[in-house]
TORDREN-797346 format. One record per residue: residue number from 0; x, y negated, z negated of N, C-alpha, C in turn; residue in one letter. Coordinates in steps of 0.2 Angstrom, whole numbers. Each point is the difference from the previous one (the first is absolute). Layout:
N
NUM X Y Z X Y Z X Y Z a .
...
***
This chain:
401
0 530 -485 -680 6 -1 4 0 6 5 x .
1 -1 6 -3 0 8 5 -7 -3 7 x .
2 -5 -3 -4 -3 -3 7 1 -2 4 x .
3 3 -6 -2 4 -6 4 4 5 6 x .
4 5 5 -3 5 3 3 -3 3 7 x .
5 -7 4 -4 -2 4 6 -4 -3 3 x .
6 -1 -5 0 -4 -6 4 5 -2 4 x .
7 3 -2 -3 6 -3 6 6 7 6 x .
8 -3 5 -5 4 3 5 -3 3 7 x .
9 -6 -1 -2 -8 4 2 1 -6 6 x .
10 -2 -7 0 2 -4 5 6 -1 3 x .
11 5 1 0 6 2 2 0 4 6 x .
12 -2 8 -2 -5 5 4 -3 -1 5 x .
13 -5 -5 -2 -5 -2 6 3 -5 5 x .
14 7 -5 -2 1 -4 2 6 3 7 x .
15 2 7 -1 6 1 1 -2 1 8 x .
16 -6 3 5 0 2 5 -1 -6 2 x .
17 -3 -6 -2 0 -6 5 7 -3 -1 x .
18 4 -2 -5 7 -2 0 4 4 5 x .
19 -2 7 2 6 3 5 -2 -2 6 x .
20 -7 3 2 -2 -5 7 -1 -5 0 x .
21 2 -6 -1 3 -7 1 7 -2 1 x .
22 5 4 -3 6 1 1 1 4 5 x .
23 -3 6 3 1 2 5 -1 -6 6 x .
24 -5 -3 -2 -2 -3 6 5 -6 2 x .
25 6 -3 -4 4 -5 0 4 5 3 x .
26 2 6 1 4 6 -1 -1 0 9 x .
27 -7 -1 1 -2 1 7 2 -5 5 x .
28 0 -5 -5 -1 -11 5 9 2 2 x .
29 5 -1 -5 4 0 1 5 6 6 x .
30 -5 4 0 2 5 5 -1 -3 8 x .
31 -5 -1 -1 -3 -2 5 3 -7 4 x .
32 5 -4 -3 1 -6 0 9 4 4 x .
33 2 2 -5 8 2 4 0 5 5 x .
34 -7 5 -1 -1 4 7 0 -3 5 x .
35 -2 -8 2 -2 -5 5 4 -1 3 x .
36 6 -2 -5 8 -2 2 2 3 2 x .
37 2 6 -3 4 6 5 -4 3 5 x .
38 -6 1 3 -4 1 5 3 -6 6 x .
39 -1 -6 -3 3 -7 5 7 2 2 x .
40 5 2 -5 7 3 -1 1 6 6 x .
41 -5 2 3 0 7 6 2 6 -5 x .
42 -4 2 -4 1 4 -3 -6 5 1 x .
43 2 6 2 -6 5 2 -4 2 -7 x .
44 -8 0 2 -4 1 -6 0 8 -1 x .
45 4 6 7 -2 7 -2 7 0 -4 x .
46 5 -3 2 6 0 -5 -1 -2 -6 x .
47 -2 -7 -5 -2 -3 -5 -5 6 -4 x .
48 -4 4 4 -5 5 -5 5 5 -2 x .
49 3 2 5 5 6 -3 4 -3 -7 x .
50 5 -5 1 4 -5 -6 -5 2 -5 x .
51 -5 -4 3 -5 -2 -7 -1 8 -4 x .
52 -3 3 3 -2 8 -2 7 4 -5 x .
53 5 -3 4 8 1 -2 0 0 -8 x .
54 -1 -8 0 4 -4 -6 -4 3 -4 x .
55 -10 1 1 -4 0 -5 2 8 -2 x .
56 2 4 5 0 8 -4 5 0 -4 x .
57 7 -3 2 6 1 -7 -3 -4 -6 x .
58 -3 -5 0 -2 -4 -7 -2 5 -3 x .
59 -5 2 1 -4 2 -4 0 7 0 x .
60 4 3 4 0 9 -2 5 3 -7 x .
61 3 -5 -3 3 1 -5 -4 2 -6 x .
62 -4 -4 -1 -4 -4 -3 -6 7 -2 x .
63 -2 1 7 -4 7 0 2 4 -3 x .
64 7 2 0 5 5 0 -3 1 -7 x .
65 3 -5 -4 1 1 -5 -7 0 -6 x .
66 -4 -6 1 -4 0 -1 -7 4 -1 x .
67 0 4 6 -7 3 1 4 11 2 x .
68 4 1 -4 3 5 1 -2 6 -4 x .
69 -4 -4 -5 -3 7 -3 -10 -2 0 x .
70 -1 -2 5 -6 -4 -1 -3 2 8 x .
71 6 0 5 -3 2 7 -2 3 4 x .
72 -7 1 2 -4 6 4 3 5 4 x .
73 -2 5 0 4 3 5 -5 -4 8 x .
74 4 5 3 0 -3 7 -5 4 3 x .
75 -5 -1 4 -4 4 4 1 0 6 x .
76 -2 2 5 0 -1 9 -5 -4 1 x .
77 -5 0 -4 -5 -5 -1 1 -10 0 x .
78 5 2 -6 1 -7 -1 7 -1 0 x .
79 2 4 6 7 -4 2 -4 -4 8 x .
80 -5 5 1 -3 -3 7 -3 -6 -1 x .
81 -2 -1 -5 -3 -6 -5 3 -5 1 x .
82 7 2 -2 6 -7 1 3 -1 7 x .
83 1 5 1 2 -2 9 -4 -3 2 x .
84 -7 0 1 -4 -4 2 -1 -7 -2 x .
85 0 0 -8 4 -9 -3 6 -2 4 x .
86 4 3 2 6 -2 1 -1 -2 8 x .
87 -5 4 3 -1 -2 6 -5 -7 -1 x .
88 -3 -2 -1 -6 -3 -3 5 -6 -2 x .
89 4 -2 -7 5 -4 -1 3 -3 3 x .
90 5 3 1 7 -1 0 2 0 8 x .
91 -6 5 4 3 0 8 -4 -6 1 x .
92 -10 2 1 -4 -3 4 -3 -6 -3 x .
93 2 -1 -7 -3 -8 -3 5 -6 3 x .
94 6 3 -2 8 -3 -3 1 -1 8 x .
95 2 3 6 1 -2 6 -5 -4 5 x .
96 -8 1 -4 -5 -4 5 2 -6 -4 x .
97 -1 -4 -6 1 -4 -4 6 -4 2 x .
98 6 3 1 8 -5 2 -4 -3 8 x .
99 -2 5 3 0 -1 7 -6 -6 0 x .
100 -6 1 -2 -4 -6 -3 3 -7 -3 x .
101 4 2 -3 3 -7 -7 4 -2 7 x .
102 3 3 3 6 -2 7 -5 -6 6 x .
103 -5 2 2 -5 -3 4 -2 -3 -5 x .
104 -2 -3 -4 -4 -5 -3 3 -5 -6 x .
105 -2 0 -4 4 -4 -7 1 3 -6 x .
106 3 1 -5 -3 3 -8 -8 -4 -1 x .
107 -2 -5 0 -4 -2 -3 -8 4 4 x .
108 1 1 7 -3 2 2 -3 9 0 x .
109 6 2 -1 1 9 -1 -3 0 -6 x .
110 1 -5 -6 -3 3 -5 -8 -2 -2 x .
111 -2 -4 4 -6 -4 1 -6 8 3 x .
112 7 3 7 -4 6 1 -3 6 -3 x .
113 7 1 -4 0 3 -6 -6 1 -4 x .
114 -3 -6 -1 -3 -1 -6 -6 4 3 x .
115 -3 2 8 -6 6 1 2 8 -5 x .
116 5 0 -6 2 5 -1 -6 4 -7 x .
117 -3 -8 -3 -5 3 -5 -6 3 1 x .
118 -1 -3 7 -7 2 2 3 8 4 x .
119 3 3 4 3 2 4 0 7 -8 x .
120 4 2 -4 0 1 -5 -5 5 -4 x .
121 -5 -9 0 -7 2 -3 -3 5 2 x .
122 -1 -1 9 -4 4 4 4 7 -1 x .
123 4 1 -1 4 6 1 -2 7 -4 x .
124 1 -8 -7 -3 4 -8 -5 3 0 x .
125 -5 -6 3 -6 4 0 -2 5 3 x .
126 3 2 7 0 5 5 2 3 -4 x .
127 5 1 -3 3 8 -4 -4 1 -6 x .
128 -3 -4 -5 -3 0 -2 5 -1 -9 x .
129 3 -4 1 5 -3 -4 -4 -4 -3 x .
130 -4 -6 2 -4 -4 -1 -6 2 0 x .
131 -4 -3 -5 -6 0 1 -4 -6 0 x .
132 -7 -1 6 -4 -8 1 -8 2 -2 x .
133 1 -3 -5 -9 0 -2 -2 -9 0 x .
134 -2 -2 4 -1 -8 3 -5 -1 -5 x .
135 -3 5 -5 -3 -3 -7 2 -2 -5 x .
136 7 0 0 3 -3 -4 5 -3 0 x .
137 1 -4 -4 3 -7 2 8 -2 2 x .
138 5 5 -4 5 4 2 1 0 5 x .
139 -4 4 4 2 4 9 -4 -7 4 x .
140 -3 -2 -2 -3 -7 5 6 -3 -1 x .
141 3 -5 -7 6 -2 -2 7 3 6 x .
142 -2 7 1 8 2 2 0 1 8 x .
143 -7 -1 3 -4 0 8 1 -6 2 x .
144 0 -7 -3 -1 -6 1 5 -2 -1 x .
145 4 -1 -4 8 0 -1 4 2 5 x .
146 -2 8 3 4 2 6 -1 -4 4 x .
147 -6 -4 4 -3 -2 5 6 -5 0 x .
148 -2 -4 -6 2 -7 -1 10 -2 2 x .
149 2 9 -1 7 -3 -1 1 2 9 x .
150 -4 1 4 1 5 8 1 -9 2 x .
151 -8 -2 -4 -1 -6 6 4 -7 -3 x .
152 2 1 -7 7 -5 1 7 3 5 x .
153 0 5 0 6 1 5 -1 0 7 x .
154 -5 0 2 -3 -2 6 0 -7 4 x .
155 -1 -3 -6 -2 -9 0 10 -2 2 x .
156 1 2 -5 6 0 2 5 1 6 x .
157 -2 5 2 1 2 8 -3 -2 5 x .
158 -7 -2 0 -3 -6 5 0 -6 -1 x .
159 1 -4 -4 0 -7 -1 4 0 -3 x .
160 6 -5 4 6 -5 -4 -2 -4 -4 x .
161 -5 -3 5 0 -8 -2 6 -5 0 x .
162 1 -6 -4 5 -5 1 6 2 -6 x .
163 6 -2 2 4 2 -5 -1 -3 -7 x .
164 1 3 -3 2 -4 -10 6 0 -2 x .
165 0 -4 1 9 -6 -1 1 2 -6 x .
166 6 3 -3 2 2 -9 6 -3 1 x .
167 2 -2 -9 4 -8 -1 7 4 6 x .
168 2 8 -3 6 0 3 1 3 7 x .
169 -3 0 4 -2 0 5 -3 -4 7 x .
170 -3 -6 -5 1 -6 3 5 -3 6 x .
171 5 -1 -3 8 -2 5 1 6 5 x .
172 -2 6 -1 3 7 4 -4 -2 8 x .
173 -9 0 -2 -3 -1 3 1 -6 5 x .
174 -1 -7 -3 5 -6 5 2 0 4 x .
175 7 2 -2 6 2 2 3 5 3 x .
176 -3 7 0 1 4 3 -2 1 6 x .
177 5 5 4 -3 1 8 -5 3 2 x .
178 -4 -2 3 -6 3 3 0 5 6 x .
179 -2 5 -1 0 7 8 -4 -4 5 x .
180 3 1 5 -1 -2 6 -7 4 3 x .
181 -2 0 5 -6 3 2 -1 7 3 x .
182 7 3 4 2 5 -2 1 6 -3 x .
183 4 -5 -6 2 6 -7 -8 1 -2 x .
184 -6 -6 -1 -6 1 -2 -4 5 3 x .
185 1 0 5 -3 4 4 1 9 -2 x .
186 7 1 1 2 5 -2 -2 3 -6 x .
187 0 -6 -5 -2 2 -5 -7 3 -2 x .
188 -4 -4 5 -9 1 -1 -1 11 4 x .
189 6 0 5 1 6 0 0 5 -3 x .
190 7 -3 -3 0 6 -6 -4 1 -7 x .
191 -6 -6 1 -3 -1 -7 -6 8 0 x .
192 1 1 7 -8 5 0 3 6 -1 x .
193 7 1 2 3 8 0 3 -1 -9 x .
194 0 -4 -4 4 -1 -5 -9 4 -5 x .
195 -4 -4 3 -5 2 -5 -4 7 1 x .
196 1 2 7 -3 9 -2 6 2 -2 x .
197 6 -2 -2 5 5 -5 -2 -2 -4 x .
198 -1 -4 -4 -1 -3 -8 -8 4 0 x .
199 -6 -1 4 -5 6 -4 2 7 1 x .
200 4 3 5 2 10 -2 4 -1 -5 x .
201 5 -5 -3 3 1 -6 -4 -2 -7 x .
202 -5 -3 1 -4 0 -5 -5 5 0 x .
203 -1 5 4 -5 4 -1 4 6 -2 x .
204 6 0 3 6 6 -5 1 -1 -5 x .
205 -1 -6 -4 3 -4 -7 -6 3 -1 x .
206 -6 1 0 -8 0 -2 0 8 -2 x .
207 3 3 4 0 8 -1 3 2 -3 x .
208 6 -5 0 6 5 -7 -3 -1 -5 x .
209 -3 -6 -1 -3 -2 -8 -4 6 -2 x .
210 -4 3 5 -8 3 -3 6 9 0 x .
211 5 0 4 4 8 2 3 1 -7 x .
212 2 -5 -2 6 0 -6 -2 1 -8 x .
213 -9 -2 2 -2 -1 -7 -3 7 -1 x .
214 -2 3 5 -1 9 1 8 4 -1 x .
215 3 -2 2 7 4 -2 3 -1 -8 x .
216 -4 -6 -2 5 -1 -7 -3 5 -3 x .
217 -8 2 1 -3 6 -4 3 6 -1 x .
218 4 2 6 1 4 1 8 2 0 x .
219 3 -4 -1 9 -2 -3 0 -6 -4 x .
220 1 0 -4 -2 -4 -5 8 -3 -4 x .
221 4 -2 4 7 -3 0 0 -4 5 x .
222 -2 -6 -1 0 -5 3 9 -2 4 x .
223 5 2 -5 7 -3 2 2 6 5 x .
224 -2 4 -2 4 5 5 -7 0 6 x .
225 -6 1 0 -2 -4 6 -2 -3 5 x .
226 5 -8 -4 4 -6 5 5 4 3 x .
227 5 -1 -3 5 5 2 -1 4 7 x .
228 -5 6 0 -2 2 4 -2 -2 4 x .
229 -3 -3 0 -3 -7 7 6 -3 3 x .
230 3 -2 -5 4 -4 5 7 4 2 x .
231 0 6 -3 7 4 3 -4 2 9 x .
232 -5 3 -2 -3 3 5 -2 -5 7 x .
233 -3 -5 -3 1 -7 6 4 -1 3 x .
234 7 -1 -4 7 -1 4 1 5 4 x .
235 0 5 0 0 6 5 -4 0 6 x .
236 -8 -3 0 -4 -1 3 1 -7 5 x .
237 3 -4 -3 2 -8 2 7 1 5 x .
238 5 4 -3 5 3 5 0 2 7 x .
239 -7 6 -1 -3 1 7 -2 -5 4 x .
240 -5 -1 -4 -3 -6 4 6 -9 4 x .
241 4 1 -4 5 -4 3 4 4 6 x .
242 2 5 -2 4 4 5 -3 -1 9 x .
243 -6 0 -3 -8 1 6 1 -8 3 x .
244 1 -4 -4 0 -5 2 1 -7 1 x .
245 8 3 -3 5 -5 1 7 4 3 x .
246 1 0 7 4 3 2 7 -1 0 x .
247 2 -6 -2 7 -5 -1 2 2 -6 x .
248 5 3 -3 4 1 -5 3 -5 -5 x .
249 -2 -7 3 5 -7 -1 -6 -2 -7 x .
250 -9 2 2 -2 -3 -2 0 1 -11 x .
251 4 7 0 1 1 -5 4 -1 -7 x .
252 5 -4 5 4 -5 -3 -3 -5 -6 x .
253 4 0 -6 -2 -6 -5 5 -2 -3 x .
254 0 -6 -2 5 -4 -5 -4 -1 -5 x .
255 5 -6 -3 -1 -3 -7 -2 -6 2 x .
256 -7 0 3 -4 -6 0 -7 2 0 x .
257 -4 -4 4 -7 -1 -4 -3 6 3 x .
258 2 5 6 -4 7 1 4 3 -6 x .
259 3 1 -1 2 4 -7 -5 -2 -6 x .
260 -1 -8 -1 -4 0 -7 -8 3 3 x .
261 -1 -2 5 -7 1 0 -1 8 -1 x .
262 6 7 3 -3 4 -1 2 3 -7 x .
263 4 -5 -3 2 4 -5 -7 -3 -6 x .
264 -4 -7 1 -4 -2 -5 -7 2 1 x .
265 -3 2 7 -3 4 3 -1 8 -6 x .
266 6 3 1 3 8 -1 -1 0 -7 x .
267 2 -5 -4 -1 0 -6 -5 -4 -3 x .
268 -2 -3 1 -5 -5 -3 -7 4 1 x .
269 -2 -3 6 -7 1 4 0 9 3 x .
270 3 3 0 0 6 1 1 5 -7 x .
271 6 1 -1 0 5 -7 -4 -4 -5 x .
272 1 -7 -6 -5 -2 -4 -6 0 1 x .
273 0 -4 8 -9 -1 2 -2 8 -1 x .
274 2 4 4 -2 8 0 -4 1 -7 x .
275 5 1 -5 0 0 -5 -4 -2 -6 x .
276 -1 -6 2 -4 -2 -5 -9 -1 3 x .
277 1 -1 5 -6 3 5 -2 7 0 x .
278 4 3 -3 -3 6 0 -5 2 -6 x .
279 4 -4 -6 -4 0 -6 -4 -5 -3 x .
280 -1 -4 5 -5 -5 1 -8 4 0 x .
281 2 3 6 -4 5 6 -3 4 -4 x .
282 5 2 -3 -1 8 -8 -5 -2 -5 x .
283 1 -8 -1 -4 0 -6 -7 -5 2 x .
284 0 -5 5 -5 -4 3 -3 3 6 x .
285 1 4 4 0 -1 6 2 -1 6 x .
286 -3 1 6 5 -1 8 -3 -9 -1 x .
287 -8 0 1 -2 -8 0 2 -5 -4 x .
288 2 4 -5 4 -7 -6 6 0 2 x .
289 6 1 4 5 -1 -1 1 -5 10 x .
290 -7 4 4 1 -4 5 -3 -7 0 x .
291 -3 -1 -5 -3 -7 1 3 -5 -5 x .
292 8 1 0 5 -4 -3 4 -3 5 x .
293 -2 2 7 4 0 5 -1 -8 3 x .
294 -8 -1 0 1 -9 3 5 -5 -4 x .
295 1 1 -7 5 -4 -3 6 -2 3 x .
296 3 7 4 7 -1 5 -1 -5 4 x .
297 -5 -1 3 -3 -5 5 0 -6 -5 x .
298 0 -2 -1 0 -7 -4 9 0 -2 x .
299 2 3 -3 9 0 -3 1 -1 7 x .
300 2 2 4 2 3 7 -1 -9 4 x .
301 -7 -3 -1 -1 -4 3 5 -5 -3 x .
302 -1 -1 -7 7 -5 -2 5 -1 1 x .
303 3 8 -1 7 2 4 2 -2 5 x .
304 -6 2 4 3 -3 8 1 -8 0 x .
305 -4 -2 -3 0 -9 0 7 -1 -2 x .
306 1 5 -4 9 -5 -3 6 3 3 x .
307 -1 7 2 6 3 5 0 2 8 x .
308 -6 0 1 0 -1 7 -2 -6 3 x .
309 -4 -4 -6 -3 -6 5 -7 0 3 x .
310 -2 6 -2 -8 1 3 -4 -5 -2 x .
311 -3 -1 6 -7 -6 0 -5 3 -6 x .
312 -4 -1 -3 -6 3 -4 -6 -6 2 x .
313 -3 4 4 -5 -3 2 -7 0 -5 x .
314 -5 -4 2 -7 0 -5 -6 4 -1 x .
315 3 8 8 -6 4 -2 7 6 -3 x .
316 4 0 -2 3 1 -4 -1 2 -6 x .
317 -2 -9 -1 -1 1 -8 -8 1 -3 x .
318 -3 -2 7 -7 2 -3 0 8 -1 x .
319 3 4 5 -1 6 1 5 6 -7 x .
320 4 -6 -2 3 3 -5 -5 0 -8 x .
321 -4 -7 -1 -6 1 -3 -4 5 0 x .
322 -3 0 5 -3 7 3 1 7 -5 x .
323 8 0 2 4 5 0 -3 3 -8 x .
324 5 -6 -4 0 0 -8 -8 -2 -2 x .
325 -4 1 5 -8 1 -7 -3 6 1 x .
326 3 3 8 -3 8 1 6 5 -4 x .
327 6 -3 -1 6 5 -5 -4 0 -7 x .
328 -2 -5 -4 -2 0 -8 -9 2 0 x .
329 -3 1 6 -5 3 0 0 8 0 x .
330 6 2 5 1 7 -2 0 1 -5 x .
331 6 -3 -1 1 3 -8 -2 -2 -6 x .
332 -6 -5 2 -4 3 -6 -6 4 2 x .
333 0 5 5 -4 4 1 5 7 -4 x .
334 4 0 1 5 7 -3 0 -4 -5 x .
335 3 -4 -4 0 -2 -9 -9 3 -2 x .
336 -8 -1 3 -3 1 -2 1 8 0 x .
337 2 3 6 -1 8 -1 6 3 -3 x .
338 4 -4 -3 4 5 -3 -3 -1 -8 x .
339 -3 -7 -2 -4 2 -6 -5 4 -1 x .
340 -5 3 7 -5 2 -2 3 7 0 x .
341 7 3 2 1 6 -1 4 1 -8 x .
342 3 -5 -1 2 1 -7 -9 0 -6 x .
343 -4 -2 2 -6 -1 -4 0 8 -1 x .
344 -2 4 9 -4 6 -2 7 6 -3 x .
345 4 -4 1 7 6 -2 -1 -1 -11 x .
346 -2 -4 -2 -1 -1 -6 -7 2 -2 x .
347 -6 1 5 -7 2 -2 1 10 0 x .
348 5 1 1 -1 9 2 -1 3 -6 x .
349 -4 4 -1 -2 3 -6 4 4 -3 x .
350 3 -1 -7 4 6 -3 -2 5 -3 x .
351 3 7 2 -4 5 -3 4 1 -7 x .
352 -4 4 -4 5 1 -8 -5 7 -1 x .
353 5 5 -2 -3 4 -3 -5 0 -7 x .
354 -3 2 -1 -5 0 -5 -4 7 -5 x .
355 -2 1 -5 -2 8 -2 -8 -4 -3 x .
356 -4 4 2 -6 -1 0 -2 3 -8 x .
357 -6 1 -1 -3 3 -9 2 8 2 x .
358 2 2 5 -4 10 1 10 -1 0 x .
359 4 -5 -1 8 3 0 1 0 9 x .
360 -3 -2 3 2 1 8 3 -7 4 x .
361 6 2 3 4 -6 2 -5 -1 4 x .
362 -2 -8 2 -2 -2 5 3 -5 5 x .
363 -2 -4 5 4 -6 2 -5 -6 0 x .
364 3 -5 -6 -3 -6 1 4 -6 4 x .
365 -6 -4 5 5 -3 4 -3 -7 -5 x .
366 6 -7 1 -5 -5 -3 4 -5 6 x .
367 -8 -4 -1 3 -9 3 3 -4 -2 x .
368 -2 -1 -9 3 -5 -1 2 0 -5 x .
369 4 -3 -4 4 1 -9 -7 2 -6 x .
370 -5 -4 3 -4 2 -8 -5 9 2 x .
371 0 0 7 -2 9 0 9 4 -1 x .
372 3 -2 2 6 2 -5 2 1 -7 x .
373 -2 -3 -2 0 -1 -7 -5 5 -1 x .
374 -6 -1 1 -6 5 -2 3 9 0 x .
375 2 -1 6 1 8 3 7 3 -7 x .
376 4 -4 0 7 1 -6 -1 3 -5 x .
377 -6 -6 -2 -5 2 -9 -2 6 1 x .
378 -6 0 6 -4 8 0 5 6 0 x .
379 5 -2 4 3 7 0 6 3 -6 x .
380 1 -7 -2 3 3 -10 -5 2 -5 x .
381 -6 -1 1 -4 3 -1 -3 5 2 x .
382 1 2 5 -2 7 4 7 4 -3 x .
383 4 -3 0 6 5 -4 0 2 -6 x .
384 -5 -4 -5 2 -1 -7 -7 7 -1 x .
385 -6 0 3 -4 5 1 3 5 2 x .
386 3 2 6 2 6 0 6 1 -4 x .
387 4 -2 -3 3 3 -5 -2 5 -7 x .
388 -8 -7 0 -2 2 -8 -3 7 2 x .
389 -4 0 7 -1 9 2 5 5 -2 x .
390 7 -3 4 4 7 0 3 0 -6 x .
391 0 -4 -5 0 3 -9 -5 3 -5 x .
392 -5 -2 6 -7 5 -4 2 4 1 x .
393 1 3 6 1 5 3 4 5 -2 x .
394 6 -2 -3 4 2 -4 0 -1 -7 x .
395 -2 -3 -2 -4 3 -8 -4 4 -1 x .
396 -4 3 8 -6 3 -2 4 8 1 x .
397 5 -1 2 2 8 4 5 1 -9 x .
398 2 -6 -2 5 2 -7 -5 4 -5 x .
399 -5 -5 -1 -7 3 -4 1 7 1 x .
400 -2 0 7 -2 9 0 6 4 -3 x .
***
């Protein structure tokens, strides 16, 4: 039964960072779905990141507070520049490229662009040398080939529609619904090119905080008070930046309707938990294991839309979303095989034990395995049982005299 228990709690363990990055990613679809709405609703994206940055610091600085208060690093000039620089990277230049992106194009779209974020990442890792690529083995080809594969299903995506795919409830919408005139089309094909260099600079800062944040947790080791910190310091950076850029005071105005949910689900969901739990995702897997959970949003995101906005879902679509999901499970079984082959050599390291030789001299015995462990045990209760019987000689001989 004590097996069973540790067995079962042992997978549990293993099971818990892919359960949280799945949840975030619904955490992500659904963001992205009512951030559309109130962007449609004239709602300013520099305004929306402030809220959002808002809601996320009160949630969660409590929680810090109390939590992480006898546990918290101090603070350096070091890695407070650390965090400014995340909050700049987050919270200003990811979060206001991205709204302005998702405003110009579709949710399904922005997250399809998104998905350059594993590969984007990778390369990053590797540059810092986070990661490491030895194309001899089968891991780093698995996690090379994987990247490739999830770039060029998001790509497919973005150059071929193809014909629509009718779904049962969306069927009637489509019929029946108004069609844009040639016009609003047009306009639209405009803004499709300026919506997508936003959607890649916010995925190249989404790419940075990943690799910035997994070097800072080294070095502050309080994940809740370094959400916290990200996003107090964001909101203060986002304020500027709005000040800079929104010159009407009207725009700051909010009720109780959908700009309020979105900054408050935004603020708390996908900012303080996501922060959060992406932090110690990052802590215990990696920056590349936690971004290559991200084309999953793309597929939720695509269903979403079909049932609350009404979005068409086209065929390269769905082939690109295939794509997507054989280059996501190729990754990660490149990290599953490398996080085994580090557990292997973490259980091969040699234990040293001290030991007393026949002359009575401590030495160091190191062993590999249980049965030169054993060995070394026996010799040395016997290297004690000699030297004893010396120093009774020794002492009988001095009594003699």
């Amino acid at each position: 039964m004590a097996v069973a228990r540790d067995g079962g709690e042992s997978l549990m363990q293993r099971c818990k960072p892919y359960m949280a990055m799945v949840s975030l990613q619904f955490g992500y679809a659904g963001m992205n779905v009512i951030t559309k709405v109130s962007l449609n609703h004239g709602m300013s994206h520099y305004v929306l990141v402030v809220y959002r940055h808002a809601f996320a610091t009160l949630s969660i600085a409590p929680f810090a507070l109390v939590l992480e208060r006898k546990v918290r690093p101090r603070m350096t000039p070091w890695v407070f520049l650390q965090i400014f620089v995340l909050a700049l990277l987050g919270p200003v230049i990811d979060q206001n490229f991205y709204y302005a992106g998702l405003k110009f194009t579709s949710p399904t779209f922005s997250c399809a662009m998104s998905n350059m974020l594993p590969a984007m990442t990778f390369i990053m890792a590797v540059l810092f040398r986070m990661e490491k690529v030895n194309l001899k083995k089968a891991r780093c080809v698995a996690k090379v080939v994987g990247t490739l594969v999830t770039v060029a299903g998001a790509m497919l995506m973005t150059l071929y529609k193809g014909r629509v795919v009718e779904m049962v409830w969306t069927r009637h919408i489509h019929l029946h619904g108004p069609q844009p005139g040639a016009a609003a089309a047009a306009a639209a094909d405009k803004d499709w090119l300026t919506g997508s260099i936003f959607l890649i600079i916010a995925t190249l800062a989404w790419a940075s905080l990943f690799v910035l944040q997994a070097a800072t947790l080294k070095r502050y080791d309080a994940p809740l008070s370094l959400t916290t910190l990200i996003c107090f310091v964001g909101t203060l950076q986002a304020i500027v930046v709005t000040f800079v850029m929104e010159r009407e005071t009207s725009v700051w105005r909010i009720g109780f309707d959908m700009n309020l949910l979105a900054a408050a689900y935004a603020g708390i969901v996908t900012s303080s938990i996501a922060y959060y739990v992406q932090g110690l995702v990052i802590q215990s897997r990696g920056p590349v294991f936690a971004s290559a959970f991200s084309p999953l949003m793309m597929i939720i995101v695509a269903i979403m839309g079909s049932f609350i906005l009404a979005e068409n879902i086209y065929l390269g679509g769905i082939l690109g979303s295939v794509l997507i999901v054989a280059g996501l499970y190729s990754v990660l079984w490149g990290k599953h095989k490398e996080n085994l082959e580090k557990e292997a050599e973490a259980m091969e390291i040699p234990v040293a034990i001290k030991g007393v030789d026949g002359n009575g001299r401590i030495v160091d015995i190191v062993e590999l395995d249980e049965v030169q462990l054993e060995k070394a045990q026996a010799n040395t209760k016997a290297a004690v049982a000699v030297t004893v019987s010396v120093e009774e000689a020794r002492v009988q001989g001095k009594d003699e005299a």
